[in-house]
Each structure stands twice: as C-alpha cells, then as structure tokens.
N, CA, C and O atoms as a GROMACS GRO file, in nm:
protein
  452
    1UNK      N    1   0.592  -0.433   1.469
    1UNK     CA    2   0.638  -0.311   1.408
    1UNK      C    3   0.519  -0.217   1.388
    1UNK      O    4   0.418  -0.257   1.331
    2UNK      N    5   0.532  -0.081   1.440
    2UNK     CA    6   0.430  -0.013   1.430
    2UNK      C    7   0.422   0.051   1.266
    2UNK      O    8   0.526   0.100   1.222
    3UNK      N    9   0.330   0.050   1.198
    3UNK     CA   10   0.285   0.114   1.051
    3UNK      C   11   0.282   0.253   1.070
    3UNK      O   12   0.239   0.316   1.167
    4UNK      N   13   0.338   0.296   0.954
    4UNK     CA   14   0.281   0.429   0.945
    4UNK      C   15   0.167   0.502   0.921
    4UNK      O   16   0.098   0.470   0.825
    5UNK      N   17   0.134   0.598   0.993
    5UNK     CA   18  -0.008   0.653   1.005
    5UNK      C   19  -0.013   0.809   0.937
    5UNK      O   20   0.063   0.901   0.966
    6UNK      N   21  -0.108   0.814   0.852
    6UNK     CA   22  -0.121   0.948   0.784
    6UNK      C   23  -0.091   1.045   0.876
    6UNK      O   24  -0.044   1.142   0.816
    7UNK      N   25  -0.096   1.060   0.976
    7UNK     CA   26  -0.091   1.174   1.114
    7UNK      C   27   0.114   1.180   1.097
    7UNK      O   28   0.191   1.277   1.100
    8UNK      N   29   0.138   1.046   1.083
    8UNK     CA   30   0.321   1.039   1.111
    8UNK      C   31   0.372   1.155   0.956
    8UNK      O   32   0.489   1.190   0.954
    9UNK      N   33   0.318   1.183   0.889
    9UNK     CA   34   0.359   1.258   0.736
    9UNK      C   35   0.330   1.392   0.785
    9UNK      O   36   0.375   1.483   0.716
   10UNK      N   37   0.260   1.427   0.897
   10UNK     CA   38   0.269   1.579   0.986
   10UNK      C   39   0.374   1.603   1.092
   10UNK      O   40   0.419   1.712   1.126
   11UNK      N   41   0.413   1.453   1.152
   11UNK     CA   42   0.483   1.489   1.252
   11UNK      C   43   0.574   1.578   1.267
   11UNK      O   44   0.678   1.596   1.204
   12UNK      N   45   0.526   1.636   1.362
   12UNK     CA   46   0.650   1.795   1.374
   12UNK      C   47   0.775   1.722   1.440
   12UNK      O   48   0.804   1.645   1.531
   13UNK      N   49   0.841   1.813   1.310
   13UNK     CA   50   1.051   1.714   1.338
   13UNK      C   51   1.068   1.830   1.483
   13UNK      O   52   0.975   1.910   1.495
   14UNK      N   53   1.172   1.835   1.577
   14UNK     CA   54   1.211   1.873   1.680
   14UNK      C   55   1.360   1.846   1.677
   14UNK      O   56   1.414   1.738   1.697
   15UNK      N   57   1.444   2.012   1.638
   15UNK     CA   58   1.576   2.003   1.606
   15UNK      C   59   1.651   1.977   1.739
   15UNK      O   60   1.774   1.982   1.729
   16UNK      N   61   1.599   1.950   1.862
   16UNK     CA   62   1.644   1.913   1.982
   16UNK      C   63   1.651   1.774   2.065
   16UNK      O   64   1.710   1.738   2.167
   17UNK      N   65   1.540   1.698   1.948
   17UNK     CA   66   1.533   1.541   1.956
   17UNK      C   67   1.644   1.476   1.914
   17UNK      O   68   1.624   1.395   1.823
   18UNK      N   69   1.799   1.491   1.966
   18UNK     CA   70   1.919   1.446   1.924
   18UNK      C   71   1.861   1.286   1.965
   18UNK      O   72   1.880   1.188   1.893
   19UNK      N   73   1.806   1.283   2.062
   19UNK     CA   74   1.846   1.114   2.113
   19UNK      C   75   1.734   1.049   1.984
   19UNK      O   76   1.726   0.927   1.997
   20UNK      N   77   1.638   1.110   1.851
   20UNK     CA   78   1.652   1.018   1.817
   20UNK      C   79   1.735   1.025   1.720
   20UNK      O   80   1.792   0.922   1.682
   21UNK      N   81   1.753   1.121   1.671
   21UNK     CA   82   1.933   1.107   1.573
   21UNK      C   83   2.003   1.017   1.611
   21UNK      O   84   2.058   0.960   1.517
   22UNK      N   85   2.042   0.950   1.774
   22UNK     CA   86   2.127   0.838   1.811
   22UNK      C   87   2.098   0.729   1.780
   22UNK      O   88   2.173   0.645   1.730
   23UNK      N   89   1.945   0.714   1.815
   23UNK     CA   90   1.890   0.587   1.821
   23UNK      C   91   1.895   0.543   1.620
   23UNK      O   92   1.905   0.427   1.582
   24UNK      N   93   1.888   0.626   1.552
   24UNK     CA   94   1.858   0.607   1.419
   24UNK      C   95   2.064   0.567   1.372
   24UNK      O   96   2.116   0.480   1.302
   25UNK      N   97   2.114   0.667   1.443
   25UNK     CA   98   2.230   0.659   1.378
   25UNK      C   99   2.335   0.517   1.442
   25UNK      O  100   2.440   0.475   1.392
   26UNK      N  101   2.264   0.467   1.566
   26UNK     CA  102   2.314   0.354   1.582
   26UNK      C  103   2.216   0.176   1.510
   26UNK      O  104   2.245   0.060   1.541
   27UNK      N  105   2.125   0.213   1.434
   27UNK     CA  106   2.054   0.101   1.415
   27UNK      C  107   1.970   0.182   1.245
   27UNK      O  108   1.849   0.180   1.220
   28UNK      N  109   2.037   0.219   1.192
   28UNK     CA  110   1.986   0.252   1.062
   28UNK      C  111   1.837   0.208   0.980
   28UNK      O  112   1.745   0.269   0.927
   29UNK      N  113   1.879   0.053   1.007
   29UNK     CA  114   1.793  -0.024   0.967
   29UNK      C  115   1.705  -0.089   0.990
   29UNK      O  116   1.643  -0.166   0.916
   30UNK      N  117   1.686  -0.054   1.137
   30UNK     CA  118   1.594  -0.053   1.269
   30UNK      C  119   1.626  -0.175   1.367
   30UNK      O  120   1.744  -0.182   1.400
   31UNK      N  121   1.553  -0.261   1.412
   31UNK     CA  122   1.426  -0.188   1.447
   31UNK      C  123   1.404  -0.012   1.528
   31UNK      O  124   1.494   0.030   1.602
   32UNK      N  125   1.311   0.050   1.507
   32UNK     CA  126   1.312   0.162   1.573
   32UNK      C  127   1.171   0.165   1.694
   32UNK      O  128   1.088   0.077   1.715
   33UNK      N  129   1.188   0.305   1.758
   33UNK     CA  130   1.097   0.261   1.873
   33UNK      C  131   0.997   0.386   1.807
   33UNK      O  132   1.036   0.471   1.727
   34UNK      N  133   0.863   0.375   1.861
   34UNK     CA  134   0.778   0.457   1.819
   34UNK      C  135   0.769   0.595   1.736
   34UNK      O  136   0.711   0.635   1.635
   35UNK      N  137   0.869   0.650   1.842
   35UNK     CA  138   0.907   0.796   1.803
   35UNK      C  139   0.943   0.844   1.673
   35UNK      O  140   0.885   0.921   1.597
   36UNK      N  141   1.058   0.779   1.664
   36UNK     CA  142   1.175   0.761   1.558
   36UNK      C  143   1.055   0.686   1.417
   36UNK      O  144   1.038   0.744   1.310
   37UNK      N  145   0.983   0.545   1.455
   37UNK     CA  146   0.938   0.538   1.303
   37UNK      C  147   0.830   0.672   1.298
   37UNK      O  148   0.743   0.654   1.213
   38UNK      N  149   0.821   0.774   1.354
   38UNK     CA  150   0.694   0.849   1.282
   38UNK      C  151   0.805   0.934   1.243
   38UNK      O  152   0.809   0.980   1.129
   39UNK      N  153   0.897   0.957   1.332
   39UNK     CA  154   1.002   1.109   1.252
   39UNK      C  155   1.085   1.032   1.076
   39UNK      O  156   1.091   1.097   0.971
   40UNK      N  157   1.118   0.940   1.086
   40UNK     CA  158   1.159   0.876   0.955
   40UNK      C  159   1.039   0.856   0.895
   40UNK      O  160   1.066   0.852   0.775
   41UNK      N  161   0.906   0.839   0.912
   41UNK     CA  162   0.826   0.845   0.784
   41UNK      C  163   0.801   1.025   0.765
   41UNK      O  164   0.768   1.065   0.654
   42UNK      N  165   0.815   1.105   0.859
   42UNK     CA  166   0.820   1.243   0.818
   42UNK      C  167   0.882   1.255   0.718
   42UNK      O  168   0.849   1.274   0.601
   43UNK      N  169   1.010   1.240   0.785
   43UNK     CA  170   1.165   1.275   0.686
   43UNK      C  171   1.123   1.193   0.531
   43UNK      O  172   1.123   1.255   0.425
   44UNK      N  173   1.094   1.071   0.540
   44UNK     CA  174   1.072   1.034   0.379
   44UNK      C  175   0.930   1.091   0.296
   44UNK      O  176   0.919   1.095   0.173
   45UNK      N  177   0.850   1.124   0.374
   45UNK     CA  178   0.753   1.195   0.279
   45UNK      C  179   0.678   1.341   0.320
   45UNK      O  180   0.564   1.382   0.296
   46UNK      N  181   0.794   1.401   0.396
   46UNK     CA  182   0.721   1.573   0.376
   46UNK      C  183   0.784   1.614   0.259
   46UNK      O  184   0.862   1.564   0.177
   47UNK      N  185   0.719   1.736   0.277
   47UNK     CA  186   0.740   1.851   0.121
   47UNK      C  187   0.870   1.850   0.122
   47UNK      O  188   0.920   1.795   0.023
   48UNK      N  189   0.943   1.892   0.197
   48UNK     CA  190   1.087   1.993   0.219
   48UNK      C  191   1.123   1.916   0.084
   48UNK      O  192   1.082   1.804   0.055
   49UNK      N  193   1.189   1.980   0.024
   49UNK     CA  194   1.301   1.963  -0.134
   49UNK      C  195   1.446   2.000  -0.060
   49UNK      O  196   1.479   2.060   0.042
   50UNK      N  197   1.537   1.908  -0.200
   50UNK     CA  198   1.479   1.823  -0.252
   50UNK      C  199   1.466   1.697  -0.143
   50UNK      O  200   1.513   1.671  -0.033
   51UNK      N  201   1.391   1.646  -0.221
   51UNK     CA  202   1.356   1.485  -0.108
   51UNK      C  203   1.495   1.450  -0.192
   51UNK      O  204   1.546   1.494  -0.296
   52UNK      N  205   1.536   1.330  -0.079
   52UNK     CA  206   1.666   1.225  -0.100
   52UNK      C  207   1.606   1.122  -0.081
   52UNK      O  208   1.514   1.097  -0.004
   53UNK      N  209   1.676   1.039  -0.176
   53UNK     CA  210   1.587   0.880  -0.220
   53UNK      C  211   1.744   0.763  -0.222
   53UNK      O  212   1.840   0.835  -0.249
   54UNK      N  213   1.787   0.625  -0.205
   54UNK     CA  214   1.877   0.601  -0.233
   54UNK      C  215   1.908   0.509  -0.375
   54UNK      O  216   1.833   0.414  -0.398
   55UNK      N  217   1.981   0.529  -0.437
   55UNK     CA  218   2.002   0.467  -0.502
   55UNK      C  219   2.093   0.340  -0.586
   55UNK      O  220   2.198   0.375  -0.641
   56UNK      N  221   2.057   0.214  -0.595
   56UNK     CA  222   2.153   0.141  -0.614
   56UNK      C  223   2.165   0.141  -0.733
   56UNK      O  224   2.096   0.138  -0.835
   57UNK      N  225   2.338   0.150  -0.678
   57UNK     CA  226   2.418   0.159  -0.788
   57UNK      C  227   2.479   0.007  -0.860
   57UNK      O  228   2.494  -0.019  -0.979
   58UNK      N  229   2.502  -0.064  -0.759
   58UNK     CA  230   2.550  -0.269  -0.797
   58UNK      C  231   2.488  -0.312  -0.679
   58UNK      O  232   2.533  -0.301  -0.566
   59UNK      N  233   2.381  -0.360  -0.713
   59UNK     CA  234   2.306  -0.466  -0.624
   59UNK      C  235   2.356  -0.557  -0.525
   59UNK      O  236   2.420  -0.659  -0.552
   60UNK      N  237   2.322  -0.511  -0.393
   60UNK     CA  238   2.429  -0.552  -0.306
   60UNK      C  239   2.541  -0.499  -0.283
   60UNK      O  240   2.604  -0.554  -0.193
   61UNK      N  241   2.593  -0.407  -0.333
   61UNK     CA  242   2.765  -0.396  -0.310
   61UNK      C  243   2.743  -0.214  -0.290
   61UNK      O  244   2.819  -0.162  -0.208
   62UNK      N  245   2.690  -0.165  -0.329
   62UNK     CA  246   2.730   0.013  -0.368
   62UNK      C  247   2.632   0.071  -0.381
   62UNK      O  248   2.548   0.028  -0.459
   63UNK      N  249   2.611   0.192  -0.305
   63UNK     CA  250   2.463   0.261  -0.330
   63UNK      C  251   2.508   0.411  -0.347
   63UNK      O  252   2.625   0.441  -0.325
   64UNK      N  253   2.413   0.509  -0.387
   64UNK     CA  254   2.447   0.653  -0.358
   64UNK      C  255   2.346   0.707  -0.352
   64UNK      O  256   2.251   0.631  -0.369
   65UNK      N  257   2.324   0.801  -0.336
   65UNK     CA  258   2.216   0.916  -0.304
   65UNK      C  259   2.143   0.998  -0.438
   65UNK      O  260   2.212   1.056  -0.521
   66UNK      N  261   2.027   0.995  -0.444
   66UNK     CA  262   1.964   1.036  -0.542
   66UNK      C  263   1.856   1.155  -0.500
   66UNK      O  264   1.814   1.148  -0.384
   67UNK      N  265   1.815   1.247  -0.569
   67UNK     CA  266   1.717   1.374  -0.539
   67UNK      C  267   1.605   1.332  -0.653
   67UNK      O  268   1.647   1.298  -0.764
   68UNK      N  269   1.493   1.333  -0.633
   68UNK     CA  270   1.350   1.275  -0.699
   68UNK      C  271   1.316   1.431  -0.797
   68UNK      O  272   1.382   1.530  -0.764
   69UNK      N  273   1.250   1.440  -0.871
   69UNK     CA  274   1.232   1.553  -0.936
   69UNK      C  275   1.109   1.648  -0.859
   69UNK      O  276   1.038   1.637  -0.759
   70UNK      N  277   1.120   1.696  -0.912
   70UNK     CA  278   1.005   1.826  -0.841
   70UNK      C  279   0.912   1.756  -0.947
   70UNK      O  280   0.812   1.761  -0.875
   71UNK      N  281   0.882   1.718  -1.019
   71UNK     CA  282   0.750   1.676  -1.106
   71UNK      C  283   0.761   1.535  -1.108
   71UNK      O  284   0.868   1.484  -1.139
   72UNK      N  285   0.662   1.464  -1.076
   72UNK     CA  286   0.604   1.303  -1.076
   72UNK      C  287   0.663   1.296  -1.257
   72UNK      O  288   0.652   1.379  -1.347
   73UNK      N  289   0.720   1.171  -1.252
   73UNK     CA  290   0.744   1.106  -1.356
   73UNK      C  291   0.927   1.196  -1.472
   73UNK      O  292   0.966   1.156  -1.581
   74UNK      N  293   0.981   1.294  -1.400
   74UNK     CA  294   1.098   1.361  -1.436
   74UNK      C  295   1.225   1.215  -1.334
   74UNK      O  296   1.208   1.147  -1.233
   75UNK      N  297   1.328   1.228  -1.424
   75UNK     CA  298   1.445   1.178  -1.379
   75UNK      C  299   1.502   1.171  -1.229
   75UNK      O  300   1.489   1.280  -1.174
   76UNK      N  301   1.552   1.091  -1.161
   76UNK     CA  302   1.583   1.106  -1.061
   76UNK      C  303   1.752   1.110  -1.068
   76UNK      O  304   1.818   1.015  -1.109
   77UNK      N  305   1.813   1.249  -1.015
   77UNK     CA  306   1.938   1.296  -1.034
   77UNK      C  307   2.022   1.244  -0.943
   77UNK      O  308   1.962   1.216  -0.839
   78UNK      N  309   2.142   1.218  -0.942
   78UNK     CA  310   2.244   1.171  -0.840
   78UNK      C  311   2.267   1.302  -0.804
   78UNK      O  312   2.270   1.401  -0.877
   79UNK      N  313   2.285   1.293  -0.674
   79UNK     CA  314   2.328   1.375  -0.574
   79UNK      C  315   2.466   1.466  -0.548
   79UNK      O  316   2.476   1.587  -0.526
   80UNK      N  317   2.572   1.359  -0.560
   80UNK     CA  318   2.677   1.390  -0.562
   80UNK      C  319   2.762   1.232  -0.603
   80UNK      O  320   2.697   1.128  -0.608
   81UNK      N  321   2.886   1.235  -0.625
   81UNK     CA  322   2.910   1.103  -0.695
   81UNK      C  323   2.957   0.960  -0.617
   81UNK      O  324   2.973   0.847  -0.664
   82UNK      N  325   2.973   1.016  -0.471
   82UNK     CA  326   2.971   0.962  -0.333
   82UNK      C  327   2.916   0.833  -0.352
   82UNK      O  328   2.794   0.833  -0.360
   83UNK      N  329   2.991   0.686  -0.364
   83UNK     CA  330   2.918   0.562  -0.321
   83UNK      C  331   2.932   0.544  -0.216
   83UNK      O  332   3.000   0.614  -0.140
   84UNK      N  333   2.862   0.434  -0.184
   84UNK     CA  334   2.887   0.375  -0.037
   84UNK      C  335   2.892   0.190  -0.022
   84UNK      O  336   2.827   0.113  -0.093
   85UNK      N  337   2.947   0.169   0.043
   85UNK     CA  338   2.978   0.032   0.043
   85UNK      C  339   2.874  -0.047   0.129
   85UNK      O  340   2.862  -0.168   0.146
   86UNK      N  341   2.821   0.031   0.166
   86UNK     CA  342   2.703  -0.076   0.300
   86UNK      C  343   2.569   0.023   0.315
   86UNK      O  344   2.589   0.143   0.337
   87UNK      N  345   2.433  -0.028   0.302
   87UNK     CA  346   2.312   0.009   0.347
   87UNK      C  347   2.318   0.092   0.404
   87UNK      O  348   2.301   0.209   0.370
   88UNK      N  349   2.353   0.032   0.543
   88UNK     CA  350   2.356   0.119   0.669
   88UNK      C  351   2.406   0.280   0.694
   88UNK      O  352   2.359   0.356   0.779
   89UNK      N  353   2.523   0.314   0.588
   89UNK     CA  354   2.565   0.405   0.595
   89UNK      C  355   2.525   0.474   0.477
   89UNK      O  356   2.577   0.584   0.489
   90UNK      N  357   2.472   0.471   0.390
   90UNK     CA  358   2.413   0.527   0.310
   90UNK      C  359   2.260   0.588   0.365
   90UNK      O  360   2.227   0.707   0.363
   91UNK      N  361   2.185   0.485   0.410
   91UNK     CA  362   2.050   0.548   0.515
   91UNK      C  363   2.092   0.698   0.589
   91UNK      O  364   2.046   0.812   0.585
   92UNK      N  365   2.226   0.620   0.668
   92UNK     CA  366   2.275   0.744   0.719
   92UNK      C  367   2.262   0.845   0.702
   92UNK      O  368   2.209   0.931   0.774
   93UNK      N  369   2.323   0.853   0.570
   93UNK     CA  370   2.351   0.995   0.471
   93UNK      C  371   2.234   1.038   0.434
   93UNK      O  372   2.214   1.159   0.426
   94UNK      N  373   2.155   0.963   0.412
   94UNK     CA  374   1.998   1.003   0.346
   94UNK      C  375   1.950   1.041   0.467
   94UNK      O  376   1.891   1.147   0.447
   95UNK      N  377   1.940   0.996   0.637
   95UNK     CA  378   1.904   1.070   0.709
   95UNK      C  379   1.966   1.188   0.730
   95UNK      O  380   1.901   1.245   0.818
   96UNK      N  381   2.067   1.262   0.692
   96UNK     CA  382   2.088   1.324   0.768
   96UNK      C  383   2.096   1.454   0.630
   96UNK      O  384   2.131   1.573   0.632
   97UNK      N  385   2.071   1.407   0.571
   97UNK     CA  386   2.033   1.534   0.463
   97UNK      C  387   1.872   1.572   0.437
   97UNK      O  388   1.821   1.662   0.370
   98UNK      N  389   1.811   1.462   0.520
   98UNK     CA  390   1.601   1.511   0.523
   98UNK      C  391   1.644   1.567   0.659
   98UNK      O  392   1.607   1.682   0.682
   99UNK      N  393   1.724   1.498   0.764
   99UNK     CA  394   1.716   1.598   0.861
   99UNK      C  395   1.726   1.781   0.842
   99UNK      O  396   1.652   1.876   0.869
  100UNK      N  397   1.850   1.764   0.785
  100UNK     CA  398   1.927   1.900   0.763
  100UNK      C  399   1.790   1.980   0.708
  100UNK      O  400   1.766   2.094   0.747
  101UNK      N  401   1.700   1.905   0.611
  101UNK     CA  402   1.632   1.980   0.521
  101UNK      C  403   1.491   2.001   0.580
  101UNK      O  404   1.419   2.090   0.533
  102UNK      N  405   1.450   1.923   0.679
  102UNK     CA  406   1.372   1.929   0.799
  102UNK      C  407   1.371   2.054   0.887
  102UNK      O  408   1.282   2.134   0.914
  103UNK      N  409   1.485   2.045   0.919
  103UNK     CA  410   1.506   2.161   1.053
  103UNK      C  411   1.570   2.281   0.995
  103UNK      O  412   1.501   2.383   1.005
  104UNK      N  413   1.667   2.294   0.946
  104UNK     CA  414   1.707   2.380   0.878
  104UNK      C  415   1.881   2.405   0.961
  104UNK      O  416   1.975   2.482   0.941
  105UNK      N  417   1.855   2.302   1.049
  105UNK     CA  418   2.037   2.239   1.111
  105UNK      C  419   2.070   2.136   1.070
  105UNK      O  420   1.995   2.038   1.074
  106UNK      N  421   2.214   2.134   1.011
  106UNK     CA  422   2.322   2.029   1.024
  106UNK      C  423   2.300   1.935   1.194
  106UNK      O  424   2.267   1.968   1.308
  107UNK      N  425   2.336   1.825   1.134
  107UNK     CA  426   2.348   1.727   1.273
  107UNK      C  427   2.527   1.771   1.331
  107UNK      O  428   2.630   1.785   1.265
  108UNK      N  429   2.495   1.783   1.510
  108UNK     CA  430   2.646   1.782   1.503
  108UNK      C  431   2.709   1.660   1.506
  108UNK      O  432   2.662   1.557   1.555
  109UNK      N  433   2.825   1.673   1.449
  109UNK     CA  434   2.922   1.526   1.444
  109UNK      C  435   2.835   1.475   1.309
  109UNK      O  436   2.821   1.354   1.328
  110UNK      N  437   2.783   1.503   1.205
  110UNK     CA  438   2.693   1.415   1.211
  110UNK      C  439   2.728   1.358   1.036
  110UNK      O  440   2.642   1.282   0.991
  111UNK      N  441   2.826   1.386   0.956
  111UNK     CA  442   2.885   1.315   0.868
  111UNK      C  443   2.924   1.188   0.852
  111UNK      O  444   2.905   1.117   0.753
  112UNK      N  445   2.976   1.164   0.943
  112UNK     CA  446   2.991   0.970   0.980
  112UNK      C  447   2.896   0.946   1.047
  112UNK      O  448   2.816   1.030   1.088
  113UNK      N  449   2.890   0.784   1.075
  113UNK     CA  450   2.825   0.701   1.157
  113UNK      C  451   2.911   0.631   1.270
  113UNK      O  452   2.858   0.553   1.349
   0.00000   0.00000   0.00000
C-alpha cells in the first residue's frame, strides 16, 4: 500500500478524472491504485470547508456524516440526519461531498453507489 506523501495534500483534484470516481465508487474501502490514494488523501485534508468527517453513530451498525469545525478543538456537527447502514456507502457520501467541494461539480449519477 502506497503512504501518503506531503506532495498528495497538494494534489491537484481534476473534475474530468471520472474513472477515478469509478474506481473509488466501486471499492470504497480500497484497495486503491496510486492515483486515487493521493486524490483521497487530497479530498481528506485540503482546506476546502466544510471538511466531512464520518461519524459513528452504533458501532458497527450505523454511521452518518459529520462537518469538523472551522477552529481545532470546536464541536463536530452532524451534517444532515441521514444514517447509513454500511461503511462502504457512507465513504461514499463523504466522497462525494469533498469531491463536490473540491471541484466545485456535483458527481453525475453520483448520489448512490
């Protein structure tokens, strides 16, 4: 598995790189191929606001989506009240709202998995 490299927290996102939107949206939880782990360590630690973080809700069973505060050490807010029943599709959702907030496009199709 390749690590992330301080250089991957610059990587320029590319709103035309659908194939790795595929590759991410068919394997959530990876493994991923080069590309894809530097654009997902983008997506989890550039600036763009708010960042989306996930959050469990029953350990194992239910997760939802959380926004981190603009200040280190403030509350982390639920998102919307949306659970989810499986990992995988929750990542989802969390990708595709750093995407959105990345590029400044909606994914098409890109609400389900």
């Amino acid at each position: 598995m390749l690590r992330a490299d301080r250089a991957s927290a610059h990587y320029p996102v590319d709103p035309d790189r659908l194939d790795l939107v595929e590759e991410f949206r068919r394997a959530p939880r990876g493994p991923h191929g080069e590309e894809l782990q530097k654009l997902v360590h983008r997506l989890r630690w550039a600036a763009e606001k708010p960042r989306y973080v996930l959050i469990v809700a029953e350990a194992g069973r239910s997760w939802r989506i959380g926004r981190l505060p603009e200040r280190t050490g403030g509350p982390v807010t639920v998102h919307d009240q949306k659970e989810f029943c499986s990992p995988e599709d929750a990542e989802w959702e969390v990708f595709r709202l750093r995407w959105e907030a990345a590029t400044g496009r909606a994914i098409p199709g890109g609400s389900a998995r």
